[in-house]
C-alpha positions in Angstrom: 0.0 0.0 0.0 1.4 3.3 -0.9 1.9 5.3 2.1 0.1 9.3 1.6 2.4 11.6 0.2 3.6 14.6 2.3 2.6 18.2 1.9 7.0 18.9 0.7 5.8 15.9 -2.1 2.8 17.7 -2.9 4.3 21.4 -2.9 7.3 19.9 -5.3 4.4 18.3 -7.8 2.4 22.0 -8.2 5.2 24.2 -8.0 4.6 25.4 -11.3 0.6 25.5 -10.8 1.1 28.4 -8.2 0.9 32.1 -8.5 4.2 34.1 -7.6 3.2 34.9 -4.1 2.1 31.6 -3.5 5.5 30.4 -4.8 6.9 32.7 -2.5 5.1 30.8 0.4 6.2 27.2 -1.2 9.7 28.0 -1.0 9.9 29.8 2.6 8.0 26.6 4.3 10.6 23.9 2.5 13.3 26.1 3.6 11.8 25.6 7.3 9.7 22.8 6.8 7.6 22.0 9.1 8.6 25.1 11.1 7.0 27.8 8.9 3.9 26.5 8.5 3.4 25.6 12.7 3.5 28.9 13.2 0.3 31.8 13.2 -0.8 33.0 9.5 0.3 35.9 10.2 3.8 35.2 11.2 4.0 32.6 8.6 3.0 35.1 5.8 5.7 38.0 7.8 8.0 35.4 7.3 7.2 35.1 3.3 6.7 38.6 2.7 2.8 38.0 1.6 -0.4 39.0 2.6 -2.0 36.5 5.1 -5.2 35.7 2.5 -2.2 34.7 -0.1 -0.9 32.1 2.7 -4.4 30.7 3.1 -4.9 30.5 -0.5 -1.9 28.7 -0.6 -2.7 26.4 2.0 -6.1 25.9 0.4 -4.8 24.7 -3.4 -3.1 22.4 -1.4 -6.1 20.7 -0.9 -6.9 21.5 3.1 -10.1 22.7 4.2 -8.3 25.8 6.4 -5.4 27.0 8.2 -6.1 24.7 11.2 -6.4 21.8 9.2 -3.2 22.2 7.6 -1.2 22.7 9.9 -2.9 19.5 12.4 -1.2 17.5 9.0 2.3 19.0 9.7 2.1 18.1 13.5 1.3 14.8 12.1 4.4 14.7 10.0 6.6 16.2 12.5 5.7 13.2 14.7 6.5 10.7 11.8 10.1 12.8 11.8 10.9 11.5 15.4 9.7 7.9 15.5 12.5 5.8 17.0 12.4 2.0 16.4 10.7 1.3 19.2 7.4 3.1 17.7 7.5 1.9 14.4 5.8 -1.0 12.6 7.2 -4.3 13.1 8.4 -6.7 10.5 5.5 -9.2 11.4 2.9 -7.7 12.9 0.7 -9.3 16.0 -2.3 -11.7 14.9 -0.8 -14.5 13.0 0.4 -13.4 10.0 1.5 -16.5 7.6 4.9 -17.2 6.9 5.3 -15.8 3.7 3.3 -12.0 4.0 6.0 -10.4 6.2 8.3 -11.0 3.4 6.0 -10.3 0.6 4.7 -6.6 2.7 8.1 -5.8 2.9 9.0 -6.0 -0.4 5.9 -4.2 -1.6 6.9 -1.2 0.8 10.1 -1.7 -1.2 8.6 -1.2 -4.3 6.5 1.2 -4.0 9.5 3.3 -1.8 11.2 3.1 -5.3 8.6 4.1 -7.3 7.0 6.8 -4.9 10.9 8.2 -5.0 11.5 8.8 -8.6 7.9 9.7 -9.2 8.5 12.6 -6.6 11.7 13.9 -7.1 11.5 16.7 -9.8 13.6 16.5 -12.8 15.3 19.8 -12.7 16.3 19.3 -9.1 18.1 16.0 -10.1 20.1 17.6 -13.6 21.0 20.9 -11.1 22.6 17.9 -8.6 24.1 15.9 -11.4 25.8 19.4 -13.0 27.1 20.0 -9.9 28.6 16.8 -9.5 29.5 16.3 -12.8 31.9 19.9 -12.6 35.4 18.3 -12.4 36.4 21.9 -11.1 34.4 21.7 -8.1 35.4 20.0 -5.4 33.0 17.3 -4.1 32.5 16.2 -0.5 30.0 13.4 1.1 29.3 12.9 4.6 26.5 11.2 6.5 24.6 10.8 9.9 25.3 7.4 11.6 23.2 4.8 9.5 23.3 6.3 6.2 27.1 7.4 5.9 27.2 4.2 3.9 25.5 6.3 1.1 27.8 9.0 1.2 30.8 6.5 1.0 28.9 5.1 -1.8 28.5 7.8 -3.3 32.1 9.3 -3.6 34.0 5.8 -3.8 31.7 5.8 -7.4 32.4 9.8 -8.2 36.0 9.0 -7.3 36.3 6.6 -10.3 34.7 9.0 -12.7 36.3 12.4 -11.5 39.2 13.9 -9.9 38.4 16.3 -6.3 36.2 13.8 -4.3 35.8 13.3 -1.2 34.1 11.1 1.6 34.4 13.1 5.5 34.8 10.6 8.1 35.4 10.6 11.4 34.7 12.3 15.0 32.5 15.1 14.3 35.1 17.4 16.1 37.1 16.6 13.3 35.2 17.8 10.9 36.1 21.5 11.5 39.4 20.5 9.8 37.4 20.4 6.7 35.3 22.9 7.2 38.1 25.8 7.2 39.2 25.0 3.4 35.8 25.1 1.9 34.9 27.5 -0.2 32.2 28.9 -2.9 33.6 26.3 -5.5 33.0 23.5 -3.1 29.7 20.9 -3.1 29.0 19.3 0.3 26.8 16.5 0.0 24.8 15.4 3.5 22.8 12.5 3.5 20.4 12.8 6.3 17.4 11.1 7.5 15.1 10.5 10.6 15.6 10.9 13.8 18.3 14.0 12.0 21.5 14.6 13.1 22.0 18.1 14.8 26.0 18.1 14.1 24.8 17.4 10.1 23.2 20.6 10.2 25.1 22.4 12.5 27.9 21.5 10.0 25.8 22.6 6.5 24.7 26.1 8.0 28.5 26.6 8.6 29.6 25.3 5.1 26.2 27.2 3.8 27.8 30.4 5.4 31.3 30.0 3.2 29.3 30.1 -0.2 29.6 26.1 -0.2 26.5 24.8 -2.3 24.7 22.0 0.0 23.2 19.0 -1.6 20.6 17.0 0.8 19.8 13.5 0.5 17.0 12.9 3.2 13.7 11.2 3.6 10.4 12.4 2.4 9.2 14.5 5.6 13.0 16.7 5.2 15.8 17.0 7.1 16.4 20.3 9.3 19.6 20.5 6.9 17.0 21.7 3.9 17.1 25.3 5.5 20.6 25.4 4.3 20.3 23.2 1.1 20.7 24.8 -2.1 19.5 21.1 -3.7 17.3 18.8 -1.8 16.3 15.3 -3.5 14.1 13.3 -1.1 13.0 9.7 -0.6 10.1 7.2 0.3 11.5 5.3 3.5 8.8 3.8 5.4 8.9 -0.1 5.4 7.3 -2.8 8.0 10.1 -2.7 9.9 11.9 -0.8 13.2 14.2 0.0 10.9 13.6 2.9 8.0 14.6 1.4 4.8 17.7 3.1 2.5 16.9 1.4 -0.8 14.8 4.1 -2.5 17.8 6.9 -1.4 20.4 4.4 -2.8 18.2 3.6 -6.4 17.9 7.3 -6.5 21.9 8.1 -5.8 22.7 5.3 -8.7 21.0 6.8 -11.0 23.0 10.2 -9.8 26.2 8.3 -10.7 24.5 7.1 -14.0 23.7 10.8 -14.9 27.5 12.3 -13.7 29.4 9.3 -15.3 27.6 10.3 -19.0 27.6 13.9 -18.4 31.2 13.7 -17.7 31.4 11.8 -21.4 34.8 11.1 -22.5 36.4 12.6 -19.1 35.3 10.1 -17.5 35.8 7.1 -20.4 39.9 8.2 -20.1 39.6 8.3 -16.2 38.3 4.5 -15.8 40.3 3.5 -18.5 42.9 4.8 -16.6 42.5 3.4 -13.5 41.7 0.1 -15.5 45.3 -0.2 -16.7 46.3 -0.3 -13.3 44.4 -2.9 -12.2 46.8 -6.1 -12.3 46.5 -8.4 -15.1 44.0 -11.3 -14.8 45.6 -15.0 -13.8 45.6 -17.3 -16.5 
């Protein structure tokens, strides 16, 4: 069963069916989602720079009923945001499920995580994440929160193939300060950050965000806190009958950013790997 989209889904699908002001509105409450819109009308539309009619005509093309409404969905979602395993579904659920329906409900949630993902994610977000990526002049670095760091090595161990200038940050956070001082406007941080989020992740992209450094966010669908600071933000489906939130929609969708680079990157990257393929030691016969 495919789990209800979130209001940051829905906004991304009808960006382009809103007015300018209401535009305005869209882009203030990702940058502070759920923040922005928990707060009064009137503070949310002083926050926007809009009337207050304009933020409840935004709210209402959204498909709520009123401001109240609204805004009882993001306290709903802002719960889902700090579920620990403890509160979340379990892999076989109480009553007596047979043997084989844990497995098949888990990889339906799989499926439709994958296909939720890609249907959600907005095609010139993606191309503005591969160009950056693809931009052998700009330095690249990748760093995750505690489970999904694997991405982030994943990530750059593939980039590292395909273009010089990559990265992966690892370590004690207090060490991370030692990268921090040599980044600049040229550099592209990539954070990969999902629930419960990480303060230190965005502690760390408001600093980089502060040096010109263009921050690209890998989170789940209900967004990160590190969004406020992201100039790109591609989200994923991660909800599966598990304990545990589920990483294989975030990795489909980070392959296919290595797809993209690796082609944009055309024959750059075809000397590169052939390169490194002439280093690799010669087959035993």
């Amino acid at each position: 069963m495919v789990e209800e989209g979130t209001i940051a889904e829905r906004i991304r699908d009808e960006m382009s069916l809103f007015t300018p002001t209401e535009r305005k509105a869209a882009h203030v409450l990702l940058a502070n989602y759920p923040i922005a819109g928990l707060e009064t009308v009137a503070e949310f539309a002083r926050r926007a720079n809009i009337s207050a009619p304009t933020v409840l005509r935004f709210v209402g093309r959204l498909g709520f009923s009123g401001y109240p409404d609204f805004q009882r969905a993001l306290r709903e979602e802002l719960e889902k945001q700090t579920q620990s395993p403890l509160t979340k579904a379990a892999f076989r659920p109480e009553g007596g499920a047979g043997e084989g329906e844990p497995l098949a409900r888990f990889r339906d949630a799989l499926i439709d995580n994958i296909r939720e993902t890609f249907r959600h994610v907005p095609a010139a977000e993606f191309e503005a994440v591969v160009a950056a990526l693809a931009d052998a002049r700009r330095p690249v670095h990748a760093l995750g929160g505690r489970l999904s760091d694997a991405l982030a090595y994943h990530l750059a161990a593939h980039l590292r193939v395909v273009r010089p200038g990559v990265g992966h940050i690892s370590g004690q956070n207090a060490n991370w300060r030692d990268v921090l001082i040599d980044l600049g406007a040229r550099d592209v941080l990539v954070i990969f950050d999902i629930r419960r989020y990480q303060d230190d992740l965005a502690v760390f992209a408001a600093a980089a965000a502060e040096r010109g450094v263009t921050v690209v966010l890998f989170t789940d669908q209900w967004l990160s806190p590190v969004a406020r600071h992201a100039r790109h933000v591609v989200a994923a489906r991660v909800p599966v009958p598990s304990r545990w939130d589920s990483m294989t929609a975030l990795l489909g969708i980070v392959e296919a950013v290595v797809a993209a680079v690796t082609e944009a990157m055309g024959e750059t990257a075809v000397r590169r790997i052939s390169l490194i393929e002439a280093l690799r030691p010669p087959a035993s016969s």
